[in-house]
VEXVO-466673 format. One record per residue (C-alpha): residue in one letter; x, y, z. Coordinates in steps of 0.001 Angstrom, whole numbers, padded with zeros to 6 digits, always signed. Layout:
BEGIN
aXYZ...
This chain:
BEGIN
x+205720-068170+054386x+204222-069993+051438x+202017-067341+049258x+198541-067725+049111x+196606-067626+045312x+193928-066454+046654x+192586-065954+043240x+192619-070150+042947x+191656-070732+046156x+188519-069077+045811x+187866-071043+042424x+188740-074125+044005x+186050-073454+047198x+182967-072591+044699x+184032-075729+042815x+183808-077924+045677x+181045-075962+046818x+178863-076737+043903x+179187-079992+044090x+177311-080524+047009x+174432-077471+046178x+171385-079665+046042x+167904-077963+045470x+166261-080288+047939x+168092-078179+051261x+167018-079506+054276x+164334-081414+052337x+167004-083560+051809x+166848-084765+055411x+164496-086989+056707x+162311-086907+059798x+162307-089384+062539x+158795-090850+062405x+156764-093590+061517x+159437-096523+060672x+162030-094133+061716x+160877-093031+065287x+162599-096009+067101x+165513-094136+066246x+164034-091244+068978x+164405-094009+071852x+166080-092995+075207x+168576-096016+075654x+169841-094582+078596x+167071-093824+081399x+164532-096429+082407x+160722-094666+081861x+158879-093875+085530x+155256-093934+085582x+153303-090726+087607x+150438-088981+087890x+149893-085945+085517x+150298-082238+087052x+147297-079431+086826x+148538-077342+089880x+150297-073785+088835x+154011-072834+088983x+155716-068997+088456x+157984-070137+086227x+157749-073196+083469x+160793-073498+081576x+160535-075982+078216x+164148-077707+077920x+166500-079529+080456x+169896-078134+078944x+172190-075547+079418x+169853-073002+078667x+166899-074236+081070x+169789-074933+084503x+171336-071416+083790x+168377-069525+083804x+166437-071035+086054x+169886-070871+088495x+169947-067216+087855x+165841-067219+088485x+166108-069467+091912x+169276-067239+092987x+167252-063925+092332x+164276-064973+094749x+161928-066712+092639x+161881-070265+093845x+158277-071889+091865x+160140-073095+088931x+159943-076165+086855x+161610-077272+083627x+160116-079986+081673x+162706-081798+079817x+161882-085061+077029x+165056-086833+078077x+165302-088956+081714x+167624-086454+083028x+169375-083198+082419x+171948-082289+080352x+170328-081527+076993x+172909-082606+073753x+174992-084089+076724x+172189-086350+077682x+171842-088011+074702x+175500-087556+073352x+176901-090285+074679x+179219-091878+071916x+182237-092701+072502x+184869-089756+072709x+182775-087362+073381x+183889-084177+074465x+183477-080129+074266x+184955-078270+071461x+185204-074892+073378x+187739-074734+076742x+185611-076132+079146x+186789-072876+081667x+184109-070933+079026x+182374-073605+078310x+180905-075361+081330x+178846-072585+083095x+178273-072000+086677x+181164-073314+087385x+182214-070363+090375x+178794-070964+091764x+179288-074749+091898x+182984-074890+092992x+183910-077270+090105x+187146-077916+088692x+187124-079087+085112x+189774-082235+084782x+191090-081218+081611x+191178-078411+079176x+188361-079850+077117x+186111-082179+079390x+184346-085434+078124x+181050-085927+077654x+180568-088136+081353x+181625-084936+082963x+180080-082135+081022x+176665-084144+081819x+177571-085006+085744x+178223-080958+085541x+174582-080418+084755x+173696-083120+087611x+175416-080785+089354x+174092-077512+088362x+170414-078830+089325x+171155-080218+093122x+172760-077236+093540x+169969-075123+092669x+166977-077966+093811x+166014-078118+090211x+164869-081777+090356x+162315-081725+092961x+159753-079550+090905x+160793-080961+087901x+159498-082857+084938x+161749-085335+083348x+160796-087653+080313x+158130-085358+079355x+157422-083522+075688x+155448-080785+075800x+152422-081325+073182x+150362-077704+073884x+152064-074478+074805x+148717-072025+075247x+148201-068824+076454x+144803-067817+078405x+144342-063653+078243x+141716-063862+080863x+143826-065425+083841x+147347-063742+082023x+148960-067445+082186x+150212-069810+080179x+148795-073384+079713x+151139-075890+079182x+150209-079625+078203x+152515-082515+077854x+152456-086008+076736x+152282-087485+079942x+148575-085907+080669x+149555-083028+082741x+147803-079430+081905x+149316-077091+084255x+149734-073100+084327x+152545-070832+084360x+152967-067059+084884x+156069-066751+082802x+157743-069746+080417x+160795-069988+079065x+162242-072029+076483x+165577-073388+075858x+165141-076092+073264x+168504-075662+071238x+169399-076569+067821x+171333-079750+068760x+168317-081765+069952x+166520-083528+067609x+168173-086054+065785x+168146-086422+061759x+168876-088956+058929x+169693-088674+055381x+167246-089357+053098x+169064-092253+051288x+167078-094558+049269x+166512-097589+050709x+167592-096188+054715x+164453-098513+056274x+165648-101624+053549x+169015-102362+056359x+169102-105864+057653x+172085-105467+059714x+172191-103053+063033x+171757-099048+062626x+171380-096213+065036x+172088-092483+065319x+175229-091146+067026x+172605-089495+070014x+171512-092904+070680x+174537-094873+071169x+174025-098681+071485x+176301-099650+074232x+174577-103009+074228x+175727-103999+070765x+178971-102049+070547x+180571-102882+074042x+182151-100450+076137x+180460-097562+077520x+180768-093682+077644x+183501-093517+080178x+186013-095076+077298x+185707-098992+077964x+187175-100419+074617x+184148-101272+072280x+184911-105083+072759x+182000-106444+070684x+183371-104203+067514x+186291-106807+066876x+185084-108857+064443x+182013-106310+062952x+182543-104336+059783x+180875-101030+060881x+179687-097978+058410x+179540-094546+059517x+178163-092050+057742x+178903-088479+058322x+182462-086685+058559x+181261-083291+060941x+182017-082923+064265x+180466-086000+066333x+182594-088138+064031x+185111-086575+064368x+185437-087405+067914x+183876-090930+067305x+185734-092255+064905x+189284-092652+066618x+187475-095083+068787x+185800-097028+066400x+188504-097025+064336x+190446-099009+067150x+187588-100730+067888x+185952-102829+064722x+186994-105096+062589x+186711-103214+059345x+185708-099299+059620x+184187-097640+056432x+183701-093954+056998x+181592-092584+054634x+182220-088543+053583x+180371-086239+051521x+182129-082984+052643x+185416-082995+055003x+185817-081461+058030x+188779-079016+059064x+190269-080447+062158x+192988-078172+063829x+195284-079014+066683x+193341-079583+070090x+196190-079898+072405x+193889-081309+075337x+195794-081726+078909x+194540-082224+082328x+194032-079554+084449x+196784-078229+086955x+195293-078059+090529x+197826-075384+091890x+197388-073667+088588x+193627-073481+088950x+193462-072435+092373x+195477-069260+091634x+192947-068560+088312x+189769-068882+090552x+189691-066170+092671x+186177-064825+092915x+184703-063472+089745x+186982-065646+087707x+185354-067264+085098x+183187-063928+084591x+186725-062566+083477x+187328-065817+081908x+184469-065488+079883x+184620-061612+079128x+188054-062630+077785x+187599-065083+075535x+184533-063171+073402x+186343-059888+073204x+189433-061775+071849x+187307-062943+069325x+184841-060108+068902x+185878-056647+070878x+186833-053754+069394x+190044-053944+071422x+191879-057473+071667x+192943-058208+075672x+196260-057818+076642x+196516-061514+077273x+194310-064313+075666x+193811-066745+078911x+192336-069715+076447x+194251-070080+073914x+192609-071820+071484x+191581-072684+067618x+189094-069835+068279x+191126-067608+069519x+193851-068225+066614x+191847-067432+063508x+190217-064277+065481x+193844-062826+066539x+195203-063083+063235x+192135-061264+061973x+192648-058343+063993x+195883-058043+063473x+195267-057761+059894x+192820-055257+059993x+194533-053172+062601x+197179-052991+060002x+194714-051161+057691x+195135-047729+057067x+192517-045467+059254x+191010-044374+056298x+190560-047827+054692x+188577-049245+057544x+185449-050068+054913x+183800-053298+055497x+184847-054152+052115x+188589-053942+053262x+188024-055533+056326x+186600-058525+054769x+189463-058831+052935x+191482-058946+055806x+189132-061546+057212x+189377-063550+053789x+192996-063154+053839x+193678-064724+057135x+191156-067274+056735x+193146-068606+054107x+196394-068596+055378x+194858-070769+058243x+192740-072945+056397x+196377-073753+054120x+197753-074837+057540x+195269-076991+058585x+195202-078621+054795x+198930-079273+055278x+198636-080871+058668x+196617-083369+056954x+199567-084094+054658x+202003-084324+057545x+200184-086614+059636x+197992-088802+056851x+200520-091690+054802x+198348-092313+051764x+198291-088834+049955x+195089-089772+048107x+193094-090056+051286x+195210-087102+052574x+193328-085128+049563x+190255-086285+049744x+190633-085091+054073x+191511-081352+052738x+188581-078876+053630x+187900-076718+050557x+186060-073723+052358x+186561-070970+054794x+187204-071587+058398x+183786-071028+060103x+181815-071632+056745x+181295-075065+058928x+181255-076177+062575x+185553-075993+063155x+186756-079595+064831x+189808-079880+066869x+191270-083112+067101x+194617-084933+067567x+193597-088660+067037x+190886-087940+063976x+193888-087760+060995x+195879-090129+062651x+192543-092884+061805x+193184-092988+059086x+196984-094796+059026x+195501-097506+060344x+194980-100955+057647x+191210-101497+058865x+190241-097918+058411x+188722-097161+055113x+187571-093339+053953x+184897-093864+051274x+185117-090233+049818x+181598-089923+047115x+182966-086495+046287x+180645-084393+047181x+177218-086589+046492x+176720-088407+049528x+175968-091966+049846x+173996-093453+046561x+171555-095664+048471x+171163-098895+051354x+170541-101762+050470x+169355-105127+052485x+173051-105847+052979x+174815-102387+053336x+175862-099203+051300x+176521-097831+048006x+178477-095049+046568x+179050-094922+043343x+178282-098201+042502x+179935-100307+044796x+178434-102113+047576x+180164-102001+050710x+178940-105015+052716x+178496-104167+056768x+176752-105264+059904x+176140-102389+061624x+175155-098581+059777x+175920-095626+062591x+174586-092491+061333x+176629-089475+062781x+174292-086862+060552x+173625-084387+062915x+170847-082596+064579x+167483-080689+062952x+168425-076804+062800x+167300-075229+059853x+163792-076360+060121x+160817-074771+061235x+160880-074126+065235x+157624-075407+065726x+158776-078771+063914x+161949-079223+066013x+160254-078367+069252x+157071-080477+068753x+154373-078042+069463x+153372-074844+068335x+153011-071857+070521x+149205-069964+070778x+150166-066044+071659x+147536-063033+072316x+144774-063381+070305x+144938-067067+069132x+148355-066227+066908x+150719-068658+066408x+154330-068504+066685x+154269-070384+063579x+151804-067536+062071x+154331-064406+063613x+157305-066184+062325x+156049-067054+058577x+158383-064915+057125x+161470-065518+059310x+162340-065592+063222x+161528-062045+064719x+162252-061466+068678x+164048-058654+070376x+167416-059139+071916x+166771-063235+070444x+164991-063403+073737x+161080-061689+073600x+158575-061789+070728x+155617-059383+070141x+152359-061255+071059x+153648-063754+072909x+153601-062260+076807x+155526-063529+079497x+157047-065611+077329x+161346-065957+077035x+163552-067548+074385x+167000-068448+075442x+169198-069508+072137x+171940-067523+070037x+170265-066103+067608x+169416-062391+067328x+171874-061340+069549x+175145-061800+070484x+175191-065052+068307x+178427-066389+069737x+178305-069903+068380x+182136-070653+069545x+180905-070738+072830x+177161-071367+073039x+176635-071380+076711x+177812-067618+077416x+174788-066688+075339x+172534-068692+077791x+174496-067063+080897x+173517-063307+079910x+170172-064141+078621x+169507-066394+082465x+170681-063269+084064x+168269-060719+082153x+165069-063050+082215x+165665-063415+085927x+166389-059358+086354x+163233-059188+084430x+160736-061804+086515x+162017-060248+089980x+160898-057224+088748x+157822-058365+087399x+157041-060210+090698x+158065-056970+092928x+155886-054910+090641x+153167-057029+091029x+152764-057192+087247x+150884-059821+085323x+152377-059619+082056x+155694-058982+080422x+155539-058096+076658x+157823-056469+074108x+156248-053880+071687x+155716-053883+068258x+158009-050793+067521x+160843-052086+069747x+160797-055818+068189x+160466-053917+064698x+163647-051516+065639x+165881-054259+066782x+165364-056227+063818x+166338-053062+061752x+169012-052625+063800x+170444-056498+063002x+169864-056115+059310x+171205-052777+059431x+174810-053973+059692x+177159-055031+057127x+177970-058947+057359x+181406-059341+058569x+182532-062937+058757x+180800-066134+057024x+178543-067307+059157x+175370-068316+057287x+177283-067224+054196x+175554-068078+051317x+178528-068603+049190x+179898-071369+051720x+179672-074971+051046x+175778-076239+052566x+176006-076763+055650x+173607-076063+058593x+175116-072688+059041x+174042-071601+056167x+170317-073120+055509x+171821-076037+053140x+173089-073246+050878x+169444-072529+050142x+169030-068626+049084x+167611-065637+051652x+168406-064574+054911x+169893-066834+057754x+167713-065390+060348x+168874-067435+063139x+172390-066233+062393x+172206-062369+062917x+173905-060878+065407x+174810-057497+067409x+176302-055445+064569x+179641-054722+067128x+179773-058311+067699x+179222-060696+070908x+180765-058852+073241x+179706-055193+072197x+176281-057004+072703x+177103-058989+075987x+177883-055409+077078x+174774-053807+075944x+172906-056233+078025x+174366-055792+081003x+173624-051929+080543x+169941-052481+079659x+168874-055055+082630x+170433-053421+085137x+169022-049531+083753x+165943-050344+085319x+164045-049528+082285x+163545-052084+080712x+163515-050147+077731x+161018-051898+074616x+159402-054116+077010x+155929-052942+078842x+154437-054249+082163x+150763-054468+082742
């Protein structure tokens, strides 16, 4: 094996790092309003007039994704059947309902990653599904569990309210309906609410433009299912953006148009996928009952339990870094198991695979000065990992063209296309593939703010940072439920587990509201105030929402002070998964009170 400077590595990171630090941070994004809100447009689902709602419902749950189908699946299957989400898009599916650009797929083994898949009898085709599936899944999800009938689709929530005197919650949307709920939930995600860069001259564009989420079939041909992007042949197309929707997109483009100039500020690491179909014979001896509970119990304690499983049943890019982390730090003496040792261990194999994936782009790129300028300069998880065994091999091909500004992003737009450096790169079409609104205020990405006990708002409790317990409840704010990441297990390799435990503890905890006859569910001060001890508490293992990474949305932009919405469990995910479990199912309920 090659040895590793570390020593030079690490210069080499903060060098690259510093050269995108910008004191802007998010600032530096723009939001999609005014001239910019056509950009927001659902392409996809025609708009159906109705009359508004004002009757009541036991359960109102804000979000159509992942989050929203799991738990109100859990919430249906534990007895409680008056639930309705309310989701902006025309359908369900959340980031799969309006991801619909060409190669789309899921970055975690869709066996993890596609929940309720026991309770639905599905068999994912291939190792890593596509986009049409993933969403056809959630389709799926809601017949099974008669989601759509007391549903509200194409609807924002404007007003999120509650009333002490009746112990409900008034919700009021954009479509005129002002309804009540006992309890609401909210699963609005990070990966929902679309952004641009704030280049000079964005709105100046003559030619054609749209964001990634919004995918204009109409002018690019084809359609989600992979039908070749026939009106691309003789268009020179920009895209902007390198992260992981490009990643997938731009294999397909690249085959596609005319002329493709992909424009990067900061590359992405892209590791082997190794995608195959699914065996039939080999899946019907995996899925015996309780299977993908195992399935999913393995995969977060091979990346995060104590003890590493005899056998890792996914196999994966995940996987790989966190195996060769343990084994390095179970070779550590027992009396050198510091954190300041461990990280070292961490560091250490994070480097030796972030050297492999830097020479897989010189074995598989032909020019080596685009092969450089493809070479991710930062620790493994310091951004969003991308797997991907067409992305590289883009870039062989004569109409592909990476447009590297080293570090400073595009320069401006201009009437006829972009600039970088100086030079104007003439195009008729602009697709932005810059992500999704994260490390902006919650009551910003979700549209409304929230009025708690008393007349607070969310926006009030939270002025100094997110504070919940378990990521789930927040003081003030009765019968009210957050399903996301953060502030618990924060297992972002494989988002939707988080969603499965938290479904299964908000619907322990409504059945027993509902058998109590309770009215209201609330945490207390001291247990929200312990917990978020308890996160701080622990030493920070791991990088992410490092602040010495290169920005990213992992860690704020690379702004200073704490990443709230990336603490975790201090034992990890599954230490925390199993926690849980322990604390529904107690029968305490311990740090929440019912009235």
């Amino acid at each position: 094996m090659t040895t590793i400077d570390i020593d030079a590595l690490k210069r080499k990171y903060a060098e690259e790092r510093e050269k995108r630090l910008r004191p802007d941070g998010n600032d530096q994004y723009v939001q999609l309003k005014d001239q910019l809100a056509h950009y927001l447009d659902d392409p996809y689902t025609p708009y159906t007039e109705r009359a508004p709602k004002t009757d009541h419902v036991t359960v109102a749950f804000i979000g159509g994704g992942f989050a929203g189908l799991v738990t109100c699946a859990y919430i249906k299957q534990a007895g409680v059947d008056d639930v309705r989400i309310v989701e902006k898009g025309g359908d369900f599916g959340g980031t799969w309902y309006w991801n619909r650009y060409p190669g789309a797929m899921c970055d975690t083994a869709s066996f993890v990653y596609m929940p309720l898949l026991e309770e639905t009898g599905h068999m994912p085709t291939e190792k890593y599904a596509h986009a049409p599936e993933i969403l056809e899944h959630s389709r799926r999800i809601a017949k099974h569990f008669d989601l759509y009938d007391n549903s509200l689709l194409h609807t924002e929530v404007t007003d999120l309210e509650w009333d002490e005197a009746r112990s409900v919650w008034i919700v009021r949307t954009n479509r005129g309906d002002e309804f009540t709920a006992q309890f609401v939930g909210m699963g609005l995600g990070p990966l929902h609410v679309p952004k641009l860069p704030g280049i000079p001259g964005i709105t100046d564009f003559k030619g054609h433009s749209f964001h990634t989420s919004r995918w204009d079939y109409d002018y690019t041909g084809g359609d989600p299912t992979g039908a070749p992007m026939d009106k691309l042949a003789d268009k020179r197309v920009a895209i902007i953006g390198t992260g992981a929707t490009a990643v997938q997109c731009i294999p397909p483009l690249a085959e596609a148009c005319g002329e493709l100039f992909v424009f990067q500020r900061t590359p992405s690491s892209v590791d082997v996928r190794g995608n195959r179909p699914t065996d039939p014979d080999w899946f019907a001896e995996i899925a015996t009952p309780g299977w993908q509970r195992r399935w999913l119990e393995n995969f977060t304690a091979t990346q995060s339990g104590i003890v590493m499983p005899e056998q890792d049943l996914v196999m994966d890019g995940w996987t790989d870094l966190a195996r060769r982390i343990r084994e390095k730090i179970m070779q550590l003496p027992p009396d050198n198991l510091t954190p300041e040792s461990m990280m070292a261990a961490f560091e250490e194999s994070d480097f030796e695979k972030m050297s492999e994936i830097r020479a897989r782009v010189d074995a598989i790129v032909e020019d080596p000065a685009t092969a450089d300028r493809l070479k991710a300069w930062y620790r493994q998880l310091c951004k969003r990992p991308c797997f991907h065994d067409e992305y590289l091999q883009a870039f062989n091909r004569p109409n592909t063209h990476l447009v590297d500004t080293d570090g400073k992003g595009v320069e401006r737009i201009t009437e006829r296309g972009v600039v970088v450096a100086g030079v104007e790169y003439e195009v008729d079409c602009i697709i932005y593939a810059s992500g999704f609104e994260v490390g902006t205020a919650f009551t910003r990405r979700a549209g409304f703010d929230i009025i708690g006990r008393d007349g607070l708002k969310l926006s009030e409790a939270w002025a100094d940072g997110m504070v919940t317990m378990h990521g789930v409840h927040v003081h003030g704010f009765p019968n009210m439920f957050m399903v996301q990441v953060a502030q618990g297990a924060n297992l972002i390799s494989n988002v939707p587990h988080n969603f499965t435990e938290a479904g299964q503890t908000i619907a322990t905890i409504v059945r027993h509201a509902v058998d109590l006859g309770a009215q209201e569910v609330e945490v207390t001060e001291e247990a929200q105030a312990g917990w978020m001890d308890l996160l701080y508490s622990a030493p920070r293992i791991g990088t992410i929402g490092s602040p010495d990474c290169t920005p990213g949305y992992y860690n704020n932009e690379g702004q200073p002070g704490a990443v709230d919405w990336f603490l975790g469990y201090p034992g990890g995910a599954m230490a925390y998964f199993t926690y849980l479990d322990q604390w529904r199912n107690s029968g305490d309920f311990k740090g929440l009170e019912f009235r």
